[in-house]
C-alpha positions as a Markdown table, in Angstrom:
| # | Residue | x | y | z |
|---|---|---|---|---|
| 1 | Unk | 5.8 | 60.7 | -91.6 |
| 2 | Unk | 6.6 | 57.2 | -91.5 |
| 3 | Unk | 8.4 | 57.2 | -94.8 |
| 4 | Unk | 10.4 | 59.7 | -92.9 |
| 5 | Unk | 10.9 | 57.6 | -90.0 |
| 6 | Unk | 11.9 | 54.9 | -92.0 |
| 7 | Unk | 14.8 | 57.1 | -94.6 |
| 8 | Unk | 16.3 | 57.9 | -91.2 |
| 9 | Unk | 16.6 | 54.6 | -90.0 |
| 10 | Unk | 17.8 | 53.1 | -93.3 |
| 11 | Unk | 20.4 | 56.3 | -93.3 |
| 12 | Unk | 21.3 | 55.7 | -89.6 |
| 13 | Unk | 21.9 | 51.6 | -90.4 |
| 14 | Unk | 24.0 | 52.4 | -93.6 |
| 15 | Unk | 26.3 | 55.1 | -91.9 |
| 16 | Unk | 26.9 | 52.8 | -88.9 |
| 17 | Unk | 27.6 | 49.9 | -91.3 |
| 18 | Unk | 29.8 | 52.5 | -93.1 |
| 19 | Unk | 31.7 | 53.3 | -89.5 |
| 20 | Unk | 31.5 | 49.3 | -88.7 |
| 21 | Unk | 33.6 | 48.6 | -92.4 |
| 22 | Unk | 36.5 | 51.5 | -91.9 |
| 23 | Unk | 37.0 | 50.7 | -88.3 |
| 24 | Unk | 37.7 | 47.0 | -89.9 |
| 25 | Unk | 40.1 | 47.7 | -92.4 |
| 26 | Unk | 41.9 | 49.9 | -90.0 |
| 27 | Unk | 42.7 | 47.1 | -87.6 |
| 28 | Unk | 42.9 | 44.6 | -90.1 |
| 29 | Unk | 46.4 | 46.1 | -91.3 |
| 30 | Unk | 47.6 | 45.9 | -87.4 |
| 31 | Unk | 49.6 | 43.6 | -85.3 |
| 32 | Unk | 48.8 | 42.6 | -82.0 |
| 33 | Unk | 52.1 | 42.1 | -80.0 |
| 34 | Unk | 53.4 | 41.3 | -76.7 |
| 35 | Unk | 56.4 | 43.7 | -75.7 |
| 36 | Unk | 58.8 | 44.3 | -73.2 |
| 37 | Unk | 59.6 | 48.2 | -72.5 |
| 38 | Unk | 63.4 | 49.0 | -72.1 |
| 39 | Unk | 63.0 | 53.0 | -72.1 |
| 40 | Unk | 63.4 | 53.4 | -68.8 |
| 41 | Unk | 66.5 | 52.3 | -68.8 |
| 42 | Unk | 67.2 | 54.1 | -72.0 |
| 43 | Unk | 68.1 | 50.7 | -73.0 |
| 44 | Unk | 68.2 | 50.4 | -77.1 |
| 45 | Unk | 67.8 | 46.8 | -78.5 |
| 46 | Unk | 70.0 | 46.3 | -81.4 |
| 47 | Unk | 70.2 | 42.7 | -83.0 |
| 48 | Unk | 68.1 | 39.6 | -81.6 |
| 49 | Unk | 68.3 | 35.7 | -81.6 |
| 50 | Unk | 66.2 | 33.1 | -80.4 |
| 51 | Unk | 67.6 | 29.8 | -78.2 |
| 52 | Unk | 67.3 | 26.4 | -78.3 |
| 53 | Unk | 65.6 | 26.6 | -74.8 |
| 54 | Unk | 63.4 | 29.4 | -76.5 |
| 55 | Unk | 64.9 | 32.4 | -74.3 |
| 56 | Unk | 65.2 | 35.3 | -76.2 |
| 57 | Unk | 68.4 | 37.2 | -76.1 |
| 58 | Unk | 69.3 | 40.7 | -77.5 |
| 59 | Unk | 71.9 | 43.3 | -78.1 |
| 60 | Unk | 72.0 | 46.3 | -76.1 |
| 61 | Unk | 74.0 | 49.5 | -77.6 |
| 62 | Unk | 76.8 | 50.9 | -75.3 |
| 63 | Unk | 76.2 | 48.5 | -72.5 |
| 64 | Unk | 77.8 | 45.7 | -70.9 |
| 65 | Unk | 75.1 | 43.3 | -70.8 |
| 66 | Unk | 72.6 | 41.2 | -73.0 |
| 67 | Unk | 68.7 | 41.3 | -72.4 |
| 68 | Unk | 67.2 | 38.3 | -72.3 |
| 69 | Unk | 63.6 | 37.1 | -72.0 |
| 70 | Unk | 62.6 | 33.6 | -69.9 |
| 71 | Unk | 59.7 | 32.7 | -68.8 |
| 72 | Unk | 58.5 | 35.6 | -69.7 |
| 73 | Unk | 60.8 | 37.8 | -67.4 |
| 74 | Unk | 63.7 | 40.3 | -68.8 |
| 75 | Unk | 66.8 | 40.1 | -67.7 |
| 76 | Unk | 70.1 | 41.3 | -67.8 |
| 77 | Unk | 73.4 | 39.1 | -68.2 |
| 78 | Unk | 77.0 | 40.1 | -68.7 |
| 79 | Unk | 78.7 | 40.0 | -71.2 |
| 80 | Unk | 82.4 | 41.4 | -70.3 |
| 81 | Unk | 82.6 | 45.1 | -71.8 |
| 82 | Unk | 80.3 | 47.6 | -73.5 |
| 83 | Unk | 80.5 | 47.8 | -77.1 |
| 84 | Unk | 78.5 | 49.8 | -79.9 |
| 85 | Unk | 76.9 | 49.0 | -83.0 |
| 86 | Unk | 76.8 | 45.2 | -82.0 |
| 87 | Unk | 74.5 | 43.8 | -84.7 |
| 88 | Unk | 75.3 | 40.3 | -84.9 |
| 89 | Unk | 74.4 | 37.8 | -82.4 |
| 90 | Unk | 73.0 | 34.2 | -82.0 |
| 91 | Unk | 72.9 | 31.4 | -80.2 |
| 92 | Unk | 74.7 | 28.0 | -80.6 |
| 93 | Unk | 73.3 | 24.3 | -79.6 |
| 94 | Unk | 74.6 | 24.2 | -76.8 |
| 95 | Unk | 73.1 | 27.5 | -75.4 |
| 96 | Unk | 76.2 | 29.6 | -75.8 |
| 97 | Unk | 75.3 | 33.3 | -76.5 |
| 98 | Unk | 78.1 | 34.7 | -79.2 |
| 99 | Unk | 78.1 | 38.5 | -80.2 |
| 100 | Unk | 79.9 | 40.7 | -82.6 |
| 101 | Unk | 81.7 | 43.3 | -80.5 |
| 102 | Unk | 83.2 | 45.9 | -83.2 |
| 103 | Unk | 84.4 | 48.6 | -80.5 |
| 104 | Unk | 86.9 | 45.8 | -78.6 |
| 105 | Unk | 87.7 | 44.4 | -82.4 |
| 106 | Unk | 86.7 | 40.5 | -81.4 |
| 107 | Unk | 84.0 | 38.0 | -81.1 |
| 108 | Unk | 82.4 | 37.4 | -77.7 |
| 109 | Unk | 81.0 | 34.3 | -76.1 |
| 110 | Unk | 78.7 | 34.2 | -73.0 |
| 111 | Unk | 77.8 | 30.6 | -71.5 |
| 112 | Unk | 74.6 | 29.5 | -69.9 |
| 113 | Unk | 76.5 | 30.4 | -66.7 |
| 114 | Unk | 77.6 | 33.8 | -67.8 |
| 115 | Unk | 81.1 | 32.9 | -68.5 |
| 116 | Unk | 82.6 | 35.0 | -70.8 |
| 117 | Unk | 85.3 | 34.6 | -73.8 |
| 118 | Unk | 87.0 | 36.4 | -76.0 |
| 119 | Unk | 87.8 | 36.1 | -79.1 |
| 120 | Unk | 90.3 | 38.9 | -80.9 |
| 121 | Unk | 90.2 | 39.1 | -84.6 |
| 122 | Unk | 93.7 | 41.1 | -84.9 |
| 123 | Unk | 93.2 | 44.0 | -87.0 |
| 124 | Unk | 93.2 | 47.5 | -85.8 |
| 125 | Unk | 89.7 | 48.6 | -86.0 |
| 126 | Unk | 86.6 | 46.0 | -87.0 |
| 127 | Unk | 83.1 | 46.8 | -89.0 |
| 128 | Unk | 80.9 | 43.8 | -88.6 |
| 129 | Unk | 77.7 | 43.2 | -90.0 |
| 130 | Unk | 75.1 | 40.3 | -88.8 |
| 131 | Unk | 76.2 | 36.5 | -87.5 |
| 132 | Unk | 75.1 | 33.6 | -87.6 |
| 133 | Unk | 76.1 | 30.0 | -86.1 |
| 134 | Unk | 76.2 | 27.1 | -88.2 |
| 135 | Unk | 74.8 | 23.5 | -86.9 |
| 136 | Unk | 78.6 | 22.4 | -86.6 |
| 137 | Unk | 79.1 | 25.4 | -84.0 |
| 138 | Unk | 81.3 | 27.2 | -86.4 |
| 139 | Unk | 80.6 | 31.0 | -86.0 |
| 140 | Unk | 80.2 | 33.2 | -89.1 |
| 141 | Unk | 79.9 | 36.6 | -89.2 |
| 142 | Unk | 80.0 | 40.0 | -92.0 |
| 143 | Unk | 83.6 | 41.3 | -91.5 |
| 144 | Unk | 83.7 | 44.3 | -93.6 |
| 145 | Unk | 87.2 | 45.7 | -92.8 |
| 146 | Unk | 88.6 | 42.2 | -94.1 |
| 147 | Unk | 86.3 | 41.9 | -97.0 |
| 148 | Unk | 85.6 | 38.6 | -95.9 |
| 149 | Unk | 82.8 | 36.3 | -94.5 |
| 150 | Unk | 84.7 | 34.9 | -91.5 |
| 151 | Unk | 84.3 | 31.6 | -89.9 |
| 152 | Unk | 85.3 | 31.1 | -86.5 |
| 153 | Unk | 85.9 | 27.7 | -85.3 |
| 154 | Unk | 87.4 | 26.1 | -82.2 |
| 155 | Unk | 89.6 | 29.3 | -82.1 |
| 156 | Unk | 90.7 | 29.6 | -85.4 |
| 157 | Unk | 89.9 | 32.5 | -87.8 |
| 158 | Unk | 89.2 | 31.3 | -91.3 |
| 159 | Unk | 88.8 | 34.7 | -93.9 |
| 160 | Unk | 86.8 | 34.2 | -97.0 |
| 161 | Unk | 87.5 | 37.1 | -99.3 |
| 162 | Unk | 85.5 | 38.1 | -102.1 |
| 163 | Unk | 86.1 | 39.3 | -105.0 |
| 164 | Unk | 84.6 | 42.8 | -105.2 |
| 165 | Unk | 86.3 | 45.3 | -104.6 |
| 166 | Unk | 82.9 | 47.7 | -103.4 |
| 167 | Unk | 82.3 | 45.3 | -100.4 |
| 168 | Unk | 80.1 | 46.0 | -98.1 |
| 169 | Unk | 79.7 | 42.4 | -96.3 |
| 170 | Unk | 76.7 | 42.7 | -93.9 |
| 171 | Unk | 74.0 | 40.0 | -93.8 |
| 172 | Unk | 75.1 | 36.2 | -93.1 |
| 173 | Unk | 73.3 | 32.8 | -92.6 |
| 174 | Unk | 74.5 | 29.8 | -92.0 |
| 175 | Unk | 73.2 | 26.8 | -93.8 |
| 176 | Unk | 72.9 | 22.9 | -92.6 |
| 177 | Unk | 75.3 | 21.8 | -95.4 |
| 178 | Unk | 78.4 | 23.5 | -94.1 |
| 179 | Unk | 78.2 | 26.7 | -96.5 |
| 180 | Unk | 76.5 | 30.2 | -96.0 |
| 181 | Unk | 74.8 | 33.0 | -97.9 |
| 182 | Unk | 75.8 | 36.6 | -97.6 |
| 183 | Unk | 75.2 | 40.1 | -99.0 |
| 184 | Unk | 77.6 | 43.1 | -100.2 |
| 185 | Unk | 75.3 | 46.0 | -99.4 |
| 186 | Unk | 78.1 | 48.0 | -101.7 |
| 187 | Unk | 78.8 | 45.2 | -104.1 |
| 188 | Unk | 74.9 | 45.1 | -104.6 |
| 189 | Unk | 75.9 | 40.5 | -104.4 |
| 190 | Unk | 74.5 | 37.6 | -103.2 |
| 191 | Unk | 77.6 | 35.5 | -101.9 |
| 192 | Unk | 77.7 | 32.0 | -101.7 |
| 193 | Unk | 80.7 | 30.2 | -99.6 |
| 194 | Unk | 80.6 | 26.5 | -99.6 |
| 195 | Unk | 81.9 | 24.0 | -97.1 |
| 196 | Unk | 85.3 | 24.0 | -98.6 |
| 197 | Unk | 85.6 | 27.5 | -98.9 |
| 198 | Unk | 84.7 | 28.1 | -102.6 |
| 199 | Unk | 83.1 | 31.7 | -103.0 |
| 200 | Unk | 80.9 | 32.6 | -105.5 |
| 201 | Unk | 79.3 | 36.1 | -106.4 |
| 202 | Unk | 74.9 | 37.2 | -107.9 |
| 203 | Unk | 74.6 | 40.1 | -109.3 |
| 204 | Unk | 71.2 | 41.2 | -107.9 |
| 205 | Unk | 69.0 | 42.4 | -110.7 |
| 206 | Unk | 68.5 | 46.1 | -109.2 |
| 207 | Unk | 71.4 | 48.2 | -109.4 |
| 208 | Unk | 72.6 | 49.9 | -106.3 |
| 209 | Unk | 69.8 | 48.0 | -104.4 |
| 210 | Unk | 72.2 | 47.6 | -101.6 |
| 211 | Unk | 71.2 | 44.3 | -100.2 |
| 212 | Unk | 71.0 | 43.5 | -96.5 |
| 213 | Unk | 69.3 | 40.8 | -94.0 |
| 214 | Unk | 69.5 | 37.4 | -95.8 |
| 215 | Unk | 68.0 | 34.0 | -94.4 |
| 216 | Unk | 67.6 | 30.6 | -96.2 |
| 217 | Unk | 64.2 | 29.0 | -95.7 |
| 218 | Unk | 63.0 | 25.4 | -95.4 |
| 219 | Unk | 62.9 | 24.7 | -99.2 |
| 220 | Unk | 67.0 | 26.1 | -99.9 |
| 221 | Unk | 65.4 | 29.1 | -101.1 |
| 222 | Unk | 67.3 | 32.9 | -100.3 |
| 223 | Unk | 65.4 | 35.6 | -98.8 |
| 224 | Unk | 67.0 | 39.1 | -98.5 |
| 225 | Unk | 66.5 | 42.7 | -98.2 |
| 226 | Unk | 67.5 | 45.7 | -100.5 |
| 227 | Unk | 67.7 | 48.6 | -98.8 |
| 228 | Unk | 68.1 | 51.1 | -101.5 |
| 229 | Unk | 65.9 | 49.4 | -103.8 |
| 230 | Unk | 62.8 | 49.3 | -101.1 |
| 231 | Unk | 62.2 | 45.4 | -102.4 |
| 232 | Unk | 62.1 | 41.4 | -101.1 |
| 233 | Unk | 64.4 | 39.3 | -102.9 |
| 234 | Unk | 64.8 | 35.7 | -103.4 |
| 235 | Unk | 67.1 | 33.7 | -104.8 |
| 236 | Unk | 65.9 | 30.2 | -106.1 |
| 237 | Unk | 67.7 | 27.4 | -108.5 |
| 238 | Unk | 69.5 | 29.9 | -109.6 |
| 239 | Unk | 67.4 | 32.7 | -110.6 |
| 240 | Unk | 66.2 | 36.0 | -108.7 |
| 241 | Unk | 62.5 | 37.1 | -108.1 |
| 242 | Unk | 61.8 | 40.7 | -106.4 |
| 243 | Unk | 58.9 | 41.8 | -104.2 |
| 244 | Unk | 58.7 | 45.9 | -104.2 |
| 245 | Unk | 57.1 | 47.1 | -101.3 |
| 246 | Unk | 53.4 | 48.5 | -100.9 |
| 247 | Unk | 53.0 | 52.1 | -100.3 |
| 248 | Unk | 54.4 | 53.7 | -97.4 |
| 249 | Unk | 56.9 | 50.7 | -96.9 |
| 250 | Unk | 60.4 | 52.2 | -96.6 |
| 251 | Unk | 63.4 | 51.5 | -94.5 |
| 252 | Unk | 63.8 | 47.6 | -94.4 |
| 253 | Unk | 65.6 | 45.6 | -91.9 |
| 254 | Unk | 65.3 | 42.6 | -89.9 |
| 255 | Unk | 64.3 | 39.6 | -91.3 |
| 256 | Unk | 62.9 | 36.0 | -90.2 |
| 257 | Unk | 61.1 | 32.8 | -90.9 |
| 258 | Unk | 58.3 | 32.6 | -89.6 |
| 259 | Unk | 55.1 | 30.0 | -89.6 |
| 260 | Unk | 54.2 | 28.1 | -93.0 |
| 261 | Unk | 57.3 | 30.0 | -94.8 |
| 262 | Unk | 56.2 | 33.6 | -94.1 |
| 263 | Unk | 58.6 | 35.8 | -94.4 |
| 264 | Unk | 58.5 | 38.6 | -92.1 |
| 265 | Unk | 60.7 | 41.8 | -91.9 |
| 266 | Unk | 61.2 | 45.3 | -89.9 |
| 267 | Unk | 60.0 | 48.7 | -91.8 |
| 268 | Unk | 61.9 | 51.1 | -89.8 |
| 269 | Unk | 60.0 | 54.1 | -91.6 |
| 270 | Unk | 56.5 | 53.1 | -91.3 |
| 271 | Unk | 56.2 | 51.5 | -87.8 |
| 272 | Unk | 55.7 | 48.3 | -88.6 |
| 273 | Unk | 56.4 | 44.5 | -89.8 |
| 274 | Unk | 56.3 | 42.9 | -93.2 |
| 275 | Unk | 55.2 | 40.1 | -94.1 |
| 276 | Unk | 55.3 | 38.2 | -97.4 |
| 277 | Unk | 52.9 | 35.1 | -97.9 |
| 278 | Unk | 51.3 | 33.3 | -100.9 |
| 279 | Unk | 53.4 | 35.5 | -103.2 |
| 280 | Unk | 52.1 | 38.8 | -101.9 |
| 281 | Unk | 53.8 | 41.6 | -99.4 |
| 282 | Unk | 51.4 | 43.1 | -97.0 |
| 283 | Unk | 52.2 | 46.0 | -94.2 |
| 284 | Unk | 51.7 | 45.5 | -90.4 |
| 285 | Unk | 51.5 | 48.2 | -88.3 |
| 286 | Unk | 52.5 | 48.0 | -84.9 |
| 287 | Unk | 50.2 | 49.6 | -82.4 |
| 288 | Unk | 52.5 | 52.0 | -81.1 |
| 289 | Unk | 53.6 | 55.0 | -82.6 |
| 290 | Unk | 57.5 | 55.7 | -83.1 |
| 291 | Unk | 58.4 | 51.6 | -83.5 |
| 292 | Unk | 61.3 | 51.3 | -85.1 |
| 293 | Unk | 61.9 | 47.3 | -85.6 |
| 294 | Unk | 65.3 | 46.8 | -86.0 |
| 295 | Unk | 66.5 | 42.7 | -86.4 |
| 296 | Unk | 63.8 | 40.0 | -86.5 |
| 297 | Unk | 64.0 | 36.0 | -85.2 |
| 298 | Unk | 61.9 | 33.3 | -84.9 |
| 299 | Unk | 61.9 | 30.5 | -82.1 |
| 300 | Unk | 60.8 | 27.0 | -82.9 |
| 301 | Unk | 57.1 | 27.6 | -83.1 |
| 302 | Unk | 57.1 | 30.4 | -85.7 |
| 303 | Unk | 56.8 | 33.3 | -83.9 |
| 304 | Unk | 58.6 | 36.0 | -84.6 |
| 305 | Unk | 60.2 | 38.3 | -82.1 |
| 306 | Unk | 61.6 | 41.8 | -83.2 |
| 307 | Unk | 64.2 | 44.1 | -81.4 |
| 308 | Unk | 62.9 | 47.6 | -81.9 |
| 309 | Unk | 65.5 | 50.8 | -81.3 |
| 310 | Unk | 62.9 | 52.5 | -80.1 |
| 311 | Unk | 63.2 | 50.9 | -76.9 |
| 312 | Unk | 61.3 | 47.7 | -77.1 |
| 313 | Unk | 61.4 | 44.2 | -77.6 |
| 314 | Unk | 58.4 | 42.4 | -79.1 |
| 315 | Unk | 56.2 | 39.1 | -80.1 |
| 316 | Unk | 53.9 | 38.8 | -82.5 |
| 317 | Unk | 51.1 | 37.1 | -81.0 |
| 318 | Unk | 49.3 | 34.5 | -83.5 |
């Protein structure tokens, strides 16, 4: 009887150390997040950038104002007219907000006051990818109908055309030296424009990968996304090195810098973040079902803030 006793206790210890071990490994592969819930508005976040002041500001499809988060408090700011598929924004040194703004065919600027500029481009319709602002204040931004990385500065319009004739310009960052890094999501390219306006064209390794998000880290190094080819990329002295994805990773977009040179992105398909450390890709899920993380940033202490179409904007808490 007491060898009885004792099987069923040794049975009953291993299956709740059995339960103990699953219920681990299913958290272990989710994030815990702070978020801000736009759905009753029916409010969709679309691109996201992070300030000097580290206020939060975001895109809003078919309105007529930015969110932005201070203090922990959303708000709402103007910023002149409602535009669509606005998926370029940052924010300067001086805390000027400026946003892509394809349906009035320009580039918009809202001040710390909520003054608002305009800034045409003077074609007849616009497709514009991502922007970014270069430490000089010279705006740069993905100018597909152009073929051309396009620098704005003090007013002027400066068109960088590339060669390829597939296009596709969509991601762009800005980089301390005066020159930028771009991707041809049709042109399947890397594209480097210096400070005098010299453009050179990569061939990434995976044909029809069609590259996306690209940011430059701490070390010079170039981070980007393929979309097609469901892979990390980086570009380094010169040569190419590609993460794939683990399973059930599809649908890349977003991407950031984050603490220690993590590199985080969006996987629209799986509900969840990426993140690439020590030479390996994980997945991390976020907690609620239907996410759909969008564009990624990351403020000054490395956390990394996502704008999800879903109807959310988040923080990874660390």
């Amino acid at each position: 009887m007491r060898s009885v006793r004792a099987f069923l206790l040794i049975a009953l210890l291993v299956a709740s150390l059995a339960v103990a071990v699953w219920y681990m490994k299913q958290q272990s592969g989710r994030l815990d997040v702070v978020e801000y819930d736009l759905t009753a508005g029916k409010e969709t976040p679309v691109a996201i950038a992070v300030a000097p002041d580290g206020s939060v500001w975001f895109t809003l499809d078919g309105a007529d104002v930015l969110g932005v988060i201070r203090d922990g408090k959303l708000e709402r700011v103007t910023r002149g007219a409602a535009s669509i598929e606005s998926v370029g924004i940052d924010v300067d040194a001086a805390g000027n907000v400026w946003v892509s703004d394809p349906t009035n065919i320009a580039i918009v600027k809202v001040t710390g006051d909520a003054q608002v500029s305009t800034f045409p481009l003077g074609t007849p319709i616009a497709r514009l990818g991502r922007l970014s602002v270069a430490p000089d204040g010279a705006v740069w931004f993905a100018e597909a109908t152009r073929y051309s990385f396009t620098r704005l500065k003090e007013g002027q319009l400066t068109r960088n055309v590339f060669d390829s004739v597939r296009g596709g310009p969509y991601g762009v960052a800005a980089v301390a030296d005066g020159s930028i890094w771009g991707t041809l999501q049709s042109g399947n390219q890397l594209i480097h424009v210096d400070a005098d306006g010299k453009v050179e064209e990569y061939e990434v390794p995976t044909l029809g990968s069609a590259p996306t998000d690209v940011v430059v880290d701490a070390h010079g190094d170039v981070w980007f996304l393929e979309f097609r080819g469901n892979k990390l990329g980086r570009f380094s002295q010169g040569r190419f090195t590609e993460y794939p994805m683990p399973e059930g990773a599809n649908g890349l977009s977003g991407l950031a810098i984050g603490r220690d040179g993590e590199v985080w992105f969006g996987v629209l398909r799986a509900g969840a973040l990426g993140r690439w450390r020590d030479g390996k890709v994980e997945l991390l899920r976020l907690p609620r079902e239907g996410a759909r993380p969008y564009s990624l940033a990351a403020d000054a202490d490395g956390n990394v803030w996502y704008a999800d179409i879903a109807g959310y904007v988040g923080r990874v808490v660390q």
